[in-house]
N, C-alpha and C positions, 0 to 999 in steps of 0.2 A: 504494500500500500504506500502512494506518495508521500512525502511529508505535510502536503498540501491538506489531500484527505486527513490524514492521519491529528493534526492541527485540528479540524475543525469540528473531529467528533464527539471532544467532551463539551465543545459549545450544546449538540447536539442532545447529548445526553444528557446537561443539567438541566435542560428542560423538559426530557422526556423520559428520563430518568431516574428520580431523584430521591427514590429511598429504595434498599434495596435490603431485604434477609437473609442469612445465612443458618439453615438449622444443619447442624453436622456434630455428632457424638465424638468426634476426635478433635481434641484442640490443637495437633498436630496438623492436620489438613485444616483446620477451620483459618486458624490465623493468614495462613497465604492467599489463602481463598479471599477473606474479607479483604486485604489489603491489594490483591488484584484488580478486584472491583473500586476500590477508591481510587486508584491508578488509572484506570479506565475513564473517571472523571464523574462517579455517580457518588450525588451531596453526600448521605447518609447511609452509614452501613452497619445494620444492626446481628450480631452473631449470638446464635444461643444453643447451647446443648442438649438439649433434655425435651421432653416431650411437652410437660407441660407450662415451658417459659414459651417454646413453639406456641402454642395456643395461644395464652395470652397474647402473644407479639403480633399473631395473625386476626385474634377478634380485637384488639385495641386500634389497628391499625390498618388500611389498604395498603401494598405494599406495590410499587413495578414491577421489581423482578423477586422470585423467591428462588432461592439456591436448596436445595431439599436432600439432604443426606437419607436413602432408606432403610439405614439403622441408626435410632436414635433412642437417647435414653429412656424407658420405661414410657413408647410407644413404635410405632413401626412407621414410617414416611409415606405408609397405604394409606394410614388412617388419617395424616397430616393431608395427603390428596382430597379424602375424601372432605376435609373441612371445608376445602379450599374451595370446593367444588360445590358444596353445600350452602358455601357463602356468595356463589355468583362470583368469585374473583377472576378479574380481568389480568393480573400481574402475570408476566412471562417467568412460563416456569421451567427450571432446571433440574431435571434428576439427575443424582449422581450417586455412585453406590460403588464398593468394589468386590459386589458378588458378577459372578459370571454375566457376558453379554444377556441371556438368553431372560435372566430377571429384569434387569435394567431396562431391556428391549419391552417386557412385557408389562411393565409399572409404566411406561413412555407410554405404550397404546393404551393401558387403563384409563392414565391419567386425560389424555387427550380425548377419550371416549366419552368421559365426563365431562366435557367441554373445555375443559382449562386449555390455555395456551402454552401446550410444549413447546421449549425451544431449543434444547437438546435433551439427549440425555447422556452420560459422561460417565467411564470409567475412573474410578481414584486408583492411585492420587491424581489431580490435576494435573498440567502445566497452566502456570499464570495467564501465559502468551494465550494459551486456548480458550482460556474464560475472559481476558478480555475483547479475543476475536469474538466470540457469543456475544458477547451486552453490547461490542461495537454494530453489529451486524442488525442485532433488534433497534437499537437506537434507529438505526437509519432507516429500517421498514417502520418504525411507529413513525420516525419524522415525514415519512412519505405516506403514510398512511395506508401500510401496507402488511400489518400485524394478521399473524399467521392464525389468527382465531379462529376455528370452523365457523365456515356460514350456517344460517339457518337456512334448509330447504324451503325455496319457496312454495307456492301450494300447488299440486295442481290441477292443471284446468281438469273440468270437470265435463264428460259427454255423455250425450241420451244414446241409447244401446241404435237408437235410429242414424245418430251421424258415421257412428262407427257403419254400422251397416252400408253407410250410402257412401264413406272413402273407400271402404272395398268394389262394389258395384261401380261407382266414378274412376276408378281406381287412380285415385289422390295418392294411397298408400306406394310406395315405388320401391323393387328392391333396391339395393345398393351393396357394392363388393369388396369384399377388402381381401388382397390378393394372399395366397399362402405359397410359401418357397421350399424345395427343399432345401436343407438345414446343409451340406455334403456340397450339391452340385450349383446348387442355386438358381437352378430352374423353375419355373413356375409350375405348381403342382395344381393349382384350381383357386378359389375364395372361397369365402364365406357367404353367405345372404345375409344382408341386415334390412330391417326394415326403416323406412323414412315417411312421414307427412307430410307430402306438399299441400298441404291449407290453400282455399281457393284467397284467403286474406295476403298470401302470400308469401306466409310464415312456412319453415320447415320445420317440424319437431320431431325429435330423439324419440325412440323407444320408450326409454323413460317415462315421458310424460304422456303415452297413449296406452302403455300395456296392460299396467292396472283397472283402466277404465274396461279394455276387453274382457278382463280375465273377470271383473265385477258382471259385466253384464251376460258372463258366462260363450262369450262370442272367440274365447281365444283360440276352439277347432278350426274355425271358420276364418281366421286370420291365417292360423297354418298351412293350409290345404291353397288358401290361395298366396301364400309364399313359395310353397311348394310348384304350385304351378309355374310363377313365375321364373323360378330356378329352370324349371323344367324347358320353358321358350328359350331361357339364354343358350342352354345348352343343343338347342337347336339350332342356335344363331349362332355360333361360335362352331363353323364349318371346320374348322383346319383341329379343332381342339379336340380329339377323340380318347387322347386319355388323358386330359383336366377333369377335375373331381370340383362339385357346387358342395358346399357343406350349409345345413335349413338348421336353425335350431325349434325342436320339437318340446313344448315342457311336457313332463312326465305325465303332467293329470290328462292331457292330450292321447298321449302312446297311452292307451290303457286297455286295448286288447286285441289279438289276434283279429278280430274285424276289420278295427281302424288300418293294421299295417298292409292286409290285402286290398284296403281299397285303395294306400299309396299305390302297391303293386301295381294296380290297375290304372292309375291316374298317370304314373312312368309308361305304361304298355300304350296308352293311346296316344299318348304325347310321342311315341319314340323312341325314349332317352334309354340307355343302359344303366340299369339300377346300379352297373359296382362305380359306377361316374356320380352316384347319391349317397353323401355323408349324411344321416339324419343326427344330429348332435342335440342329445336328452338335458335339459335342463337341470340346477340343481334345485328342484321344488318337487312338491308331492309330497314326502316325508317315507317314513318305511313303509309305512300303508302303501303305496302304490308299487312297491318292487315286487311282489309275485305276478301281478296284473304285467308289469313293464317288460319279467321277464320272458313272458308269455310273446309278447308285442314284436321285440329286439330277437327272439328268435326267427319268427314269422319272417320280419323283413330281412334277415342274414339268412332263409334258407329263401328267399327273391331272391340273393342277389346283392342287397344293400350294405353299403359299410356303416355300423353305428358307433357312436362314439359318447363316450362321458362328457359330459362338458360342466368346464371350471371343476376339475376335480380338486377334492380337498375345501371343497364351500358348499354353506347349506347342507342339500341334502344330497350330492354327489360324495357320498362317503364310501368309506372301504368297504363295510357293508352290499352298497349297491352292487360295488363291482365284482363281488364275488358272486350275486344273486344273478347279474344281468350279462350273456354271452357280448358283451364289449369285443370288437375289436379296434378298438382306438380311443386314447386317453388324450383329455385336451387338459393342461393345465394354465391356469387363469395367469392375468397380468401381475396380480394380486403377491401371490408366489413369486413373481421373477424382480417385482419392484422390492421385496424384503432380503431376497438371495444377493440383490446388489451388494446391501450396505449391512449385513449379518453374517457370520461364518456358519451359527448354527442354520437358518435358515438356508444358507446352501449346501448343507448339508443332507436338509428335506428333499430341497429339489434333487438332487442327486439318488438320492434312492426312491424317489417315488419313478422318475424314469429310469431305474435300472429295475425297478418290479413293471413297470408300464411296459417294457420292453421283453419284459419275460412273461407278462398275463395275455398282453395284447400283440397286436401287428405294429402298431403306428403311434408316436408319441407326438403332439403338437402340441407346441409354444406357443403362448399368446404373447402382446404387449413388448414384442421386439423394436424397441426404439433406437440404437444405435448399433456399429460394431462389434462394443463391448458386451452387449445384451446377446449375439447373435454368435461372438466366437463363447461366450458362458457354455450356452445350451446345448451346441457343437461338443463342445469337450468331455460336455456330462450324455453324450448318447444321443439327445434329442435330433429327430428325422426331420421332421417340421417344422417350419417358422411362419408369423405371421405379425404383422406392426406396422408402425408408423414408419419403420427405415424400410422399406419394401412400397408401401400407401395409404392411403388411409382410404374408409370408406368411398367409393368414386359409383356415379350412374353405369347403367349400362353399357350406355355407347362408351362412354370412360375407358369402362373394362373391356370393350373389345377389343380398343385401340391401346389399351396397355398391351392386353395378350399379341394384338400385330409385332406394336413394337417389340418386344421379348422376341418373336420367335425370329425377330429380324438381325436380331444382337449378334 
């Protein structure tokens, strides 16, 4: 950092930071710690031991930043979260602990689950340098008004089982493709289908804010079957691409019996398509109630023909369980997984063996949420076949995706 920056951030900070706590049960780390932070340029630095001077300091006081040791005297720093959080506090909070990553990492997600504003969470002992990088760093997002506090979800929109019905019929609904690679060669192995609303207002909305309202008014077969079809025309359209694979995702409560999956059968046979060219990718919803029904379903369509696949395994209700009940041949593991395997050892540790068992239960392991090279040689090294993400593209229209698939086989 320049001397310029560097100059001008305790300006920064006495304004926007200007009392700051330290609860840490060692006064060996405590003292550095506190005096890091006055160095840093913040007014007031109040340090205390013990659990219950903690308290006091936190109900007497609103504090900016709290610095949170999670062993402290005759209380735990869970239950110092839980004040915290109890009292609506707005102060950037720091865990620090020198129990292994994997507690650290999991009091980080508690604590921010609770709404509090995590802003690291920090092996001890310390370095100075790195706790005043921390308070310089929030200084500068609070000055800019850019503090990492979870948003609150907006609401949302709300529709009559009628509009749904008439984006399908109009078909407003459009798919959209987001290409998948192999992980090895790096050729284009097919996409995914997602779904979009183009609003006759002019608006486009996300999944998100339409699925609920299907899945309410009970209409979310009826979105399926015509995602499905829509898959089914690209791959009609997409002359030169005879073995690109569409991957539709299906929720569970959907697949729910040897009927449903023959009448895909049949809805692939009139259309054309070759069903091993259809990833059907089962959702994590339903609960265990729907795995003997599902695995009834995932058989049907894999004796068509069909490749199915877990999708976001290790979330909700795509548990281990599932995969043992339902003939999978393909494991998709969520973004979710590969954004914690980043910046975690244990956590890539998981991913690591859930695809070396993916690769031993199933055919095919795919990666989601592949955003850079780093992301892309990761999953390469740990096995994965599959890739798909933002460093490949992001969701694109049709014609998009034809002219991507050109371009590729032009390369």
């Amino acid at each position: 950092m320049n001397a310029l920056v560097r100059t001008a951030l305790p300006i920064i900070q006495t304004r926007f930071i200007q009392a700051a706590l330290v609860v840490d049960g060692n006064e060996l780390h405590q003292a550095p710690v506190a005096k890091a932070l006055t160095r840093a340029g913040v007014d007031r630095v109040e340090a205390v031991r013990d659990g219950s001077s903690a308290m006091d300091a936190l109900r007497n006081q609103d504090w900016d930043v709290v610095l949170l040791d999670l062993d402290v005297q005759d209380i735990t720093g869970m239950q110092l979260v839980d004040m915290l959080a109890d009292r609506g506090s707005k102060a950037g909070v720091v865990i620090m602990s020198s129990h292994p990553c994997r507690i650290l990492h999991a009091a980080g997600s508690y604590a921010s689950s609770r709404g509090l504003n995590v802003i690291a969470a920090l092996r001890k002992p310390l370095d100075p340098q790195v706790i005043r990088d921390v308070v310089d760093e929030f200084a500068v997002k609070q000055a800019a008004g850019l503090s990492s506090h979870p948003q609150v979800p907006a609401t949302l929109p709300e529709f009559t089982a009628e509009e749904l019905r008439n984006a399908l019929l109009t078909q407003e609904i459009k798919p959209y493709f987001q290409p998948q690679h192999s992980a090895s060669t790096g050729e284009v192995r097919g996409a995914e289908v997602l779904a979009r609303w183009h609003r006759a207002d002019g608006t486009v909305l996300g999944p998100a804010a339409f699925l609920p309202a299907f899945e309410r008014a009970g209409l979310m077969e009826c979105l399926t079957n015509y995602m499905l079809s829509c898959a089914f025309e690209t791959m009609v359209s997409d002359a030169h691409g005879s073995d690109r694979l569409l991957a539709v995702n299906v929720p569970a409560t959907v697949a729910r019996s040897t009927h449903w999956a023959q009448s895909i059968a049949d809805l692939a046979s009139v259309a054309g398509v070759d069903p091993r060219r259809v990833v059907i990718e089962i959702t994590e919803d339903g609960g265990a109630i729907c795995n003997a029904a599902l695995s009834g379903a995932v058989t049907q369509l894999r004796l068509r023909g069909f490749q199915c696949a877990i999708d976001d395994f290790g979330s909700g209700d795509s548990s281990l369980d599932r995969l043992m009940c339902v003939p999978f041949n393909e494991i998709k593991i969520n973004r979710s997984m590969l954004q914690q395997a980043r910046e975690h050892a244990h956590a890539r540790s998981v991913l690591a063996s859930i695809i070396a068992m993916g690769r031993q239960l199933v055919a095919t392991v795919v990666a989601e949420g592949i955003e850079d090279d780093e992301d892309l040689q990761l999953v390469r090294n740990l096995g994965c076949q599959v890739t798909q993400g933002f460093l490949h593209g992001r969701p694109m229209s049709r014609a998009a995706y034809l002219r991507y698939l050109l371009r590729s086989d032009n390369v």
